[in-house]
C-alpha positions in Angstrom: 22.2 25.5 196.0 20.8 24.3 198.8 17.0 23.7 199.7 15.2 26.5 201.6 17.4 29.3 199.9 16.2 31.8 197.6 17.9 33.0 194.5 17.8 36.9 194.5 18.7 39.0 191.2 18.8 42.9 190.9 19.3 44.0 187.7 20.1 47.3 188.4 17.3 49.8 187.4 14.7 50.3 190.0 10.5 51.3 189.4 11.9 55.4 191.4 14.1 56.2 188.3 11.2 56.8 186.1 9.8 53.8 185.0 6.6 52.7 184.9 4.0 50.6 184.1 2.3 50.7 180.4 -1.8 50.1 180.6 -2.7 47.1 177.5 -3.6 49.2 175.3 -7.8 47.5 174.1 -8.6 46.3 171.0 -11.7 47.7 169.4 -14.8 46.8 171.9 -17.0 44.0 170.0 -20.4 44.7 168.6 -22.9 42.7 169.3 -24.7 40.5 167.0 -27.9 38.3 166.2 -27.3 35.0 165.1 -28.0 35.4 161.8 -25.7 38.1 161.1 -22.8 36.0 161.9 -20.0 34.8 159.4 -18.5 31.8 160.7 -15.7 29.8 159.6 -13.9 26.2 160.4 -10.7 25.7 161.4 -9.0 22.5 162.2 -5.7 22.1 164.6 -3.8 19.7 166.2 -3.0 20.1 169.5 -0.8 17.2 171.7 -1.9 14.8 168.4 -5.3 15.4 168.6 -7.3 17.0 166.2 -9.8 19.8 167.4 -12.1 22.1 165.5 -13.0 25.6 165.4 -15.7 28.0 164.7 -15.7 31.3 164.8 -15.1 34.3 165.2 -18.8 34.9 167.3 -19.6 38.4 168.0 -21.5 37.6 171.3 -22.0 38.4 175.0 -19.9 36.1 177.0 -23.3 34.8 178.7 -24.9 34.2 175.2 -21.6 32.4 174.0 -21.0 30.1 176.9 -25.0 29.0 176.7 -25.0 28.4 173.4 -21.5 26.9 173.7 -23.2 24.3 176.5 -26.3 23.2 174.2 -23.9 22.1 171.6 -21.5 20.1 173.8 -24.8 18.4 175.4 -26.0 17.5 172.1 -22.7 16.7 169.8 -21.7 14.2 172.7 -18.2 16.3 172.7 -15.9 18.6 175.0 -15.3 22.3 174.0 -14.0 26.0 175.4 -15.0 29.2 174.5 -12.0 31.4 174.2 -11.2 34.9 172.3 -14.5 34.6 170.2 -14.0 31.1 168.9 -15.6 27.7 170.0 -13.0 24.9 170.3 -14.6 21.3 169.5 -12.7 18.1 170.4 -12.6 16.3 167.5 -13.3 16.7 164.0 -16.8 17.6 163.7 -17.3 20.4 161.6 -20.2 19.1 159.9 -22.3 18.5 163.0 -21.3 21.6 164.6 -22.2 23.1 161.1 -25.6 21.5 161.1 -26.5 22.4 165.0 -25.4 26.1 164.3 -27.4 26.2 161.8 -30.3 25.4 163.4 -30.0 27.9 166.0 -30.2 30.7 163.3 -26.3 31.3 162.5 -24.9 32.1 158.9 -21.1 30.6 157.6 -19.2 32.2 155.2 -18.7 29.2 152.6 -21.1 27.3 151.3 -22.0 23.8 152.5 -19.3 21.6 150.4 
């Protein structure tokens, strides 16, 4: 195939025979918590060789979770995201993370090893 030439493919059923388009169906709308009312967890995964931690799930505003999210990346020195309720760490720092979390007023499900 030549440059400049686009490849077209019908497949032979059309959006006027009936078909339509399904709406995502939402998952349960999240409630809101304190800090303190939170059960967090760790995770650690690997990701292009590189290990990276996470905490989670938060049940928080996406303002509230992306501020908080910013205070701990300032003071662990580190690079993180905030996506589908959990905070991704680079590195494995769970025990800062723990300790800075816990400061802020947040609870974890398992005890401190």
């Amino acid at each position: 195939m030549s440059r400049g030439t686009k490849l077209t493919l019908d497949l032979g059923a059309s959006w006027n025979e009936g078909w339509s388009m399904e709406e995502e169906k939402s998952s349960q709308p999240i409630t809101l918590l304190d800090p303190f009312a939170h059960s967090l967890v760790f995770q650690k995964e690997k990701r292009r060789g590189k290990v990276v931690t996470l905490v989670g799930p938060f049940s928080l505003s996406d303002a509230d979770a992306q501020k908080t999210l910013s205070s701990l990346k300032k003071s662990l020195a580190c690079g993180g995201a905030y996506k589908e309720e959990w905070m991704e760490f680079q590195g494995e720092i769970s025990s800062k993370v723990r300790e800075q979390l816990e400061k802020l007023g947040f609870k974890f499900k398992n005890p401190k090893s």
